[in-house]
Structures are given as C-alpha cells and as structure tokens.
Backbone as a chain_set.jsonl record, in Angstrom:
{"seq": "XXXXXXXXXXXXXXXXXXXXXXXXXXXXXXXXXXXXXXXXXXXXXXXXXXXXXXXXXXXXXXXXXXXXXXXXXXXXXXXXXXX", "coords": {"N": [[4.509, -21.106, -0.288], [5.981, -21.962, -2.82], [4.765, -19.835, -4.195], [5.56, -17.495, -4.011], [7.94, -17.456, -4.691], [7.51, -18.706, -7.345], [6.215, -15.534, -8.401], [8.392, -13.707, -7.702], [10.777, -15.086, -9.316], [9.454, -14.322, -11.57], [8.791, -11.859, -11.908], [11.862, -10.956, -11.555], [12.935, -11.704, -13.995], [10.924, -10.203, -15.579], [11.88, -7.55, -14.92], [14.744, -7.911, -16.248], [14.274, -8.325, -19.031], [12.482, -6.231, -19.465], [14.246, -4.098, -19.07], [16.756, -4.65, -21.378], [14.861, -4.661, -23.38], [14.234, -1.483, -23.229], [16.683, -0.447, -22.565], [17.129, -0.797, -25.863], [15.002, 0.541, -27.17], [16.013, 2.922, -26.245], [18.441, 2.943, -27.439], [17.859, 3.653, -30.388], [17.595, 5.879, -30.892], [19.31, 7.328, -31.051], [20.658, 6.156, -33.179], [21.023, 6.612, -36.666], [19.872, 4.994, -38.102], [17.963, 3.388, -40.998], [15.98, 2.307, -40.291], [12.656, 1.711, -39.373], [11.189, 1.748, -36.985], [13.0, 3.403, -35.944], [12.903, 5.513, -36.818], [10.438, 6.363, -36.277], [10.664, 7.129, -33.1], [12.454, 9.25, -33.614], [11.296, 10.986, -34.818], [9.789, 12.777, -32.598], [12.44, 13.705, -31.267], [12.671, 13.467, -27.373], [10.146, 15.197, -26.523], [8.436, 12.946, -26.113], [7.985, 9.854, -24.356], [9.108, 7.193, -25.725], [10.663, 4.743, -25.409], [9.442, 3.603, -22.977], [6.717, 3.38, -23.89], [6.762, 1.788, -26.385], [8.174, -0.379, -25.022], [5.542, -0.825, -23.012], [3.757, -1.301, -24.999], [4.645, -3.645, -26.206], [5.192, -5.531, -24.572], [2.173, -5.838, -23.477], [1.407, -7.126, -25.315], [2.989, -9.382, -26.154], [2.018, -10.577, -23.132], [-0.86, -10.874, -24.001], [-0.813, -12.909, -25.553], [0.548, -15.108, -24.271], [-1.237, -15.723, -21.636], [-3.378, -16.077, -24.289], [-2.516, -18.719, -25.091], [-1.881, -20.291, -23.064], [-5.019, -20.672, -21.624], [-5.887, -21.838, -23.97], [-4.377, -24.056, -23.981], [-3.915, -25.159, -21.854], [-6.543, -25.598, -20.639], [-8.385, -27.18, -19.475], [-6.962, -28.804, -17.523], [-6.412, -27.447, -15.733], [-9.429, -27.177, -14.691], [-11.767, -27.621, -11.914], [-13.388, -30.616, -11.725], [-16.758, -31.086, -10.899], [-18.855, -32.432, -8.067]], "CA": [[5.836, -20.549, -0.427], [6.547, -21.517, -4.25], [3.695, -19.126, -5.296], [5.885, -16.596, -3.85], [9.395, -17.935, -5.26], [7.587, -18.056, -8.659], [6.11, -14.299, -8.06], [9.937, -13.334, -7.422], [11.544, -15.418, -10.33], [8.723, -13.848, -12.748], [9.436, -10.21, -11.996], [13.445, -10.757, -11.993], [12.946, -11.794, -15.688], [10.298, -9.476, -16.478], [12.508, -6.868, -15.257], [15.486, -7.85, -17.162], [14.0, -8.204, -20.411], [11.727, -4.404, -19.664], [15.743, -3.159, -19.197], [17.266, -4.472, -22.618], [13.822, -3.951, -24.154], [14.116, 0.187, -22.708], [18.148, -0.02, -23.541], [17.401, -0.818, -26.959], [14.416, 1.638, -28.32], [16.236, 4.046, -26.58], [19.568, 3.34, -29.113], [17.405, 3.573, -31.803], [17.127, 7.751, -31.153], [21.058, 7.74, -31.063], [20.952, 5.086, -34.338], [20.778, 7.087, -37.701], [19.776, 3.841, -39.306], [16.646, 3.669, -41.657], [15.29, 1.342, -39.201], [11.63, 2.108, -39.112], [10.943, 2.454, -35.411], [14.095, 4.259, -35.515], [11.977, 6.763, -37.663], [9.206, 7.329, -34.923], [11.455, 7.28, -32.331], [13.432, 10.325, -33.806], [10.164, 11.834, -35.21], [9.784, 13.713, -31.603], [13.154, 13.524, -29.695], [12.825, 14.096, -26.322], [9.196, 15.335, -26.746], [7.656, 11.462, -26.071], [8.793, 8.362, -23.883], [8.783, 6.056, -26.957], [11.163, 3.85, -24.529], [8.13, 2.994, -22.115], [5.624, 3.075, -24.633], [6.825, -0.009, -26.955], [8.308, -1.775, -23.981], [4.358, -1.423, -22.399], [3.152, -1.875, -25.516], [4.884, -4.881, -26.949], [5.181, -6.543, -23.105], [0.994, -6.106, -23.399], [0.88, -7.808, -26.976], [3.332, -10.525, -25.499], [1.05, -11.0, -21.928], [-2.193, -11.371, -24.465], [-0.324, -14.171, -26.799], [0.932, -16.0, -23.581], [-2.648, -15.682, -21.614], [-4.114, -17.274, -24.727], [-2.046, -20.437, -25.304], [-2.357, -20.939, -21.598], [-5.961, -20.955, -21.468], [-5.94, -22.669, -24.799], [-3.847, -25.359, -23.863], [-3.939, -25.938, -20.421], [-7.815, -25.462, -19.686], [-8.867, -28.418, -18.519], [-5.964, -28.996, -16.475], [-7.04, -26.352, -14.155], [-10.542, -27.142, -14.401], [-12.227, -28.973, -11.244], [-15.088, -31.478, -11.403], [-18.006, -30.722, -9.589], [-19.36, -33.86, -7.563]], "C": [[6.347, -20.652, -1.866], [6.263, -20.704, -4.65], [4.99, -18.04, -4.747], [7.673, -16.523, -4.623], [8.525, -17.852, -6.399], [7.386, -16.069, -8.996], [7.367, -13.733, -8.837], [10.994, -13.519, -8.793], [10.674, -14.79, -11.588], [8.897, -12.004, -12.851], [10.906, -10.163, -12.177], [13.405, -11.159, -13.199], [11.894, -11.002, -16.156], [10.802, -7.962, -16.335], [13.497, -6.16, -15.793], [15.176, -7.74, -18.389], [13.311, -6.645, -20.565], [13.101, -3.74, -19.837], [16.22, -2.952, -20.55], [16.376, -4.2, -23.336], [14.265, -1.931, -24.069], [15.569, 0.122, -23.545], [18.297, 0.005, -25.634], [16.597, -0.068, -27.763], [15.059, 2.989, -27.581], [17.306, 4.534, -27.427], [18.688, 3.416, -29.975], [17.317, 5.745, -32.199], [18.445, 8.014, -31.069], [21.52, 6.862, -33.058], [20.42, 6.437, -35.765], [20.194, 6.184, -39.045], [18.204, 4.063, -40.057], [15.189, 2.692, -41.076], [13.887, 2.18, -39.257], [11.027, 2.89, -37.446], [11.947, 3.62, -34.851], [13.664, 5.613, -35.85], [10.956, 7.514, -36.364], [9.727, 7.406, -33.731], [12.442, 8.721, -32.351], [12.633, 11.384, -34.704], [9.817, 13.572, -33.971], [11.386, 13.557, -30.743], [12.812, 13.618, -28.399], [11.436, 14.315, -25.648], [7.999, 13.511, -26.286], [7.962, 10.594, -25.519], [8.638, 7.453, -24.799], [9.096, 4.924, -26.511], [9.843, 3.411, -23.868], [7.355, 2.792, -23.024], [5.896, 1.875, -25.48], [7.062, -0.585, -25.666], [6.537, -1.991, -23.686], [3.897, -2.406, -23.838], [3.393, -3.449, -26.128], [4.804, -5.987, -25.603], [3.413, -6.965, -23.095], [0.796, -7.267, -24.768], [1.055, -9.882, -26.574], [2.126, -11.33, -24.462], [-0.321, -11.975, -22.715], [-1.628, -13.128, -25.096], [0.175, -15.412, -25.476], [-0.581, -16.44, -22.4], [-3.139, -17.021, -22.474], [-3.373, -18.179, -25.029], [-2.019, -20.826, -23.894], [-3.661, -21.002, -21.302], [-6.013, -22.203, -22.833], [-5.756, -24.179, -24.927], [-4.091, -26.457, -22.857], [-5.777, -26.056, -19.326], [-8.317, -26.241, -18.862], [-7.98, -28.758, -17.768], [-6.319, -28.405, -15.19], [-8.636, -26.548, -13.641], [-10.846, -27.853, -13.164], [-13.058, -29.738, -11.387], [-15.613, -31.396, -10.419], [-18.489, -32.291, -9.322], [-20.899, -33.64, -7.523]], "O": [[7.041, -19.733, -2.301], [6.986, -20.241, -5.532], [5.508, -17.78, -5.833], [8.301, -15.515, -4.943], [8.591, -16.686, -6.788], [8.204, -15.419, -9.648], [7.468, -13.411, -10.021], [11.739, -12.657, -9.26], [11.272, -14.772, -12.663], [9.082, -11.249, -13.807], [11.299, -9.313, -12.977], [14.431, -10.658, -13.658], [11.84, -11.044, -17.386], [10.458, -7.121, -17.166], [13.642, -4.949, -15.965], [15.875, -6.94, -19.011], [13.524, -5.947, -21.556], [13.19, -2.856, -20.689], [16.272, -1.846, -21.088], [16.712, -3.402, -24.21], [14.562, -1.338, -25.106], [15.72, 0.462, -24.719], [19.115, 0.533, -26.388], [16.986, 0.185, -28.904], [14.79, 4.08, -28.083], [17.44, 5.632, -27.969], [19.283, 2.768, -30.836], [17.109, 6.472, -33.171], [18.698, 9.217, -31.003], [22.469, 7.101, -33.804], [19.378, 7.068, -35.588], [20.085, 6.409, -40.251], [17.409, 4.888, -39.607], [14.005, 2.536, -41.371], [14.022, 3.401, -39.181], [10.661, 3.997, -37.052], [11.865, 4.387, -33.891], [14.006, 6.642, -35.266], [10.838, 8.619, -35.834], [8.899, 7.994, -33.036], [13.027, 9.173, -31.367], [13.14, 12.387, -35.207], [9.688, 14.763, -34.255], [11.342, 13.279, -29.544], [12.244, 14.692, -28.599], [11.251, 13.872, -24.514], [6.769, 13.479, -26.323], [8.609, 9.974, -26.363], [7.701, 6.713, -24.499], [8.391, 3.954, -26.791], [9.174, 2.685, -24.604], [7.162, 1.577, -23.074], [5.192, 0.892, -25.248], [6.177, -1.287, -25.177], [6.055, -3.076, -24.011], [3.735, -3.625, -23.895], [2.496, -4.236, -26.433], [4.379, -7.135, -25.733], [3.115, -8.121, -22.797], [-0.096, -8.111, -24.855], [0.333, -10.879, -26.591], [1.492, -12.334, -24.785], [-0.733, -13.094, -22.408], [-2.185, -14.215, -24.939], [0.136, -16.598, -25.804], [-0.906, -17.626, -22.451], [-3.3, -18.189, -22.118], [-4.203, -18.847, -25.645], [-2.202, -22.033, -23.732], [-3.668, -21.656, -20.26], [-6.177, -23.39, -22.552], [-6.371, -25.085, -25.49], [-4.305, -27.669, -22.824], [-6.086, -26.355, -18.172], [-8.643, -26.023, -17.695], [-8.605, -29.317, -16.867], [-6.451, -28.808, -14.035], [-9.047, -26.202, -12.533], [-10.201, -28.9, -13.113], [-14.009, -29.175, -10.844], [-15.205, -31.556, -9.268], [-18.493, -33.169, -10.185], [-21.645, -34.553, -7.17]]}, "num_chains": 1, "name": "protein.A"}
C-alpha cells in the first residue's frame, strides 16, 4: 500500500511542476524579451508544441540526472547477498 501512496504522491508533483514548466515556455511566445528560448519559441508560432517539447525534454534530462545519483549512491543498499 505505500508503493501505491508513493506512485500517487510522485505523479501529483510531477504533474504540478509539467503545469508551471508548460505555463512558463508557453509565456515566453507572448514575452518579447531577448530571452533565448524565447527566440525558438517565437521562431515558429503556432507551427510547433515547443511547450511539450522542453517540458519532455528537460523532465527526460532531469529523470537521467536523478536515475544516476540513485544508482550511484544508493547501490548497495538495494543490493541482496546471495547465500
């Protein structure tokens, strides 16, 4: 039953942060600023989900970087000994 309470508590924060992640590259195509991403973002209006595409992509970059310091760190923790 925790596995399923963490599950639960790991998607309600990975779908708040995908929200303000999405809310915020999509101000960047309303933003006139010289902001870089704001640049490729307003390269195609309309023409591209740029919104989904960083969120996947930066949520994948994240996943890899959290992955490896959890294998890194915690390996042997998880490991079992064989008898």
């Amino acid at each position: 039953m925790i596995n399923v309470i963490f599950v639960a508590l790991g998607g309600a924060l990975g779908s708040v942060v995908r929200y303000l992640s999405y809310s915020y590259v999509n101000s960047l195509s309303k933003d006139n600023g010289n902001a870089f991403l704001a640049r490729i973002v307003n390269l195609f209006p309309g023409a591209f989900p740029f919104a989904t595409f960083f969120v996947n992509v930066f949520g994948s970059i994240l996943a890899g970087f959290i992955y490896y310091f959890v294998i890194r760190n915690f390996e042997n923790f998880f490991c079992k000994k064989k008898i």
